[in-house]
BAKE-679187 format. One record per residue (C-alpha): x, y, z. Coordinates in steps of 0.05 Angstrom, whole numbers, plus 5000, padded with zeros to 4 digits. Example, Ala and Ser with C-alpha at 12.3 -4.5 7.8 and 13.67 -1.06 7.14 Angstrom:
BEGIN
   px   py   pz
 5246 4910 5156
 5273 4979 5143
***
This chain:
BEGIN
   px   py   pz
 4100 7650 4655
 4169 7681 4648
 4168 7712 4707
 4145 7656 4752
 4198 7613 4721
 4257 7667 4725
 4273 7650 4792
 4296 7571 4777
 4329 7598 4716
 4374 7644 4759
 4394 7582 4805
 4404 7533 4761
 4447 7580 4720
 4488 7597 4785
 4501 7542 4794
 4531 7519 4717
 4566 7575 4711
 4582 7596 4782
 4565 7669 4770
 4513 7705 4785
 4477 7739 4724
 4405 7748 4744
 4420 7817 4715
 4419 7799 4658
 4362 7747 4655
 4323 7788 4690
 4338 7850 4638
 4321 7791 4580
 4263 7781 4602
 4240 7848 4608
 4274 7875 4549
 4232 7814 4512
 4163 7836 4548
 4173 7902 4522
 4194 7892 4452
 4135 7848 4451
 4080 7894 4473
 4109 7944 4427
 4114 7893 4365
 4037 7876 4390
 4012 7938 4386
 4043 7966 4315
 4022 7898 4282
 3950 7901 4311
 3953 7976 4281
 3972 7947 4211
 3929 7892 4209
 3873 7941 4235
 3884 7989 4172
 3906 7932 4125
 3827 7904 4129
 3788 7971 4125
 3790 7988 4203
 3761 8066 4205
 3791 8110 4261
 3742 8150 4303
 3744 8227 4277
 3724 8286 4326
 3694 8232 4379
 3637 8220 4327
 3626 8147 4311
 3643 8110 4251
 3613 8058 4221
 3662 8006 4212
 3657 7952 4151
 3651 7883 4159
 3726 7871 4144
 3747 7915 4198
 3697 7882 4248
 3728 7815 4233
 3796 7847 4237
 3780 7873 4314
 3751 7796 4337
 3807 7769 4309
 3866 7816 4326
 3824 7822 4396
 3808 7739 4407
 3832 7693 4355
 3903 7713 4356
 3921 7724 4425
 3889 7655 4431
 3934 7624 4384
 3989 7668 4413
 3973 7649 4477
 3968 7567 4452
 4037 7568 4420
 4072 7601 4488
 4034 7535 4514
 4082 7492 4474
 4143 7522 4494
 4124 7515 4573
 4108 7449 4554
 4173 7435 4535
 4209 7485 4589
 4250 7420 4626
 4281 7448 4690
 4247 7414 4752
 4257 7412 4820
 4306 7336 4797
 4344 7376 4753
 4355 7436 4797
 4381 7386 4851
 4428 7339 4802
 4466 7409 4784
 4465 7432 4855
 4504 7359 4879
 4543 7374 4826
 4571 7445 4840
 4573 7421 4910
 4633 7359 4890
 4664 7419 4859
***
């Protein structure tokens, strides 16, 4: 949703601050996608090993316990659900609308 939402952003902040730094949002944003994906991947990892996960050895498959089955449907499902859920919230609450955008454009234009 970031990204479909960036473009507002830049505007309305244009127009509060009269500069234009969609450089740096824009480098936020992605800076914040990729520290995420990173983040997601090396705690998935831990939480993989932490309940018994068994890496594959020589391309031979290994069994995996029940622990490390529960750990893939919920590192895999549950999570990024819930993830997914609480990013819900904070569009939810994301308050710039087309109203808003126009109040601050009247009021750059007065000066």
């Amino acid at each position: 949703m970031s990204v479909s939402m960036l473009g507002d952003v830049r505007a309305y902040d244009r127009l509060l601050s009269g500069e234009g730094r969609e450089g740096l949002l824009s480098s936020a944003i992605a800076m914040t996608e990729k520290v995420s994906f990173a983040l997601g991947a090396a705690v998935l990892g831990v939480f993989l090993q932490a309940l018994g996960y068994v890496p594959t050895t020589g391309g031979a498959l290994v069994p995996q316990p029940a622990s490390a089955l529960l750990a893939l449907k919920l590192g895999y499902a549950v999570i990024p659900a819930a993830l997914f859920a609480i990013n819900g919230l904070f569009v939810w609450a994301y308050d710039l609308d087309e109203r808003k955008l126009a109040a601050a454009a009247a009021a750059a234009a007065e000066g």
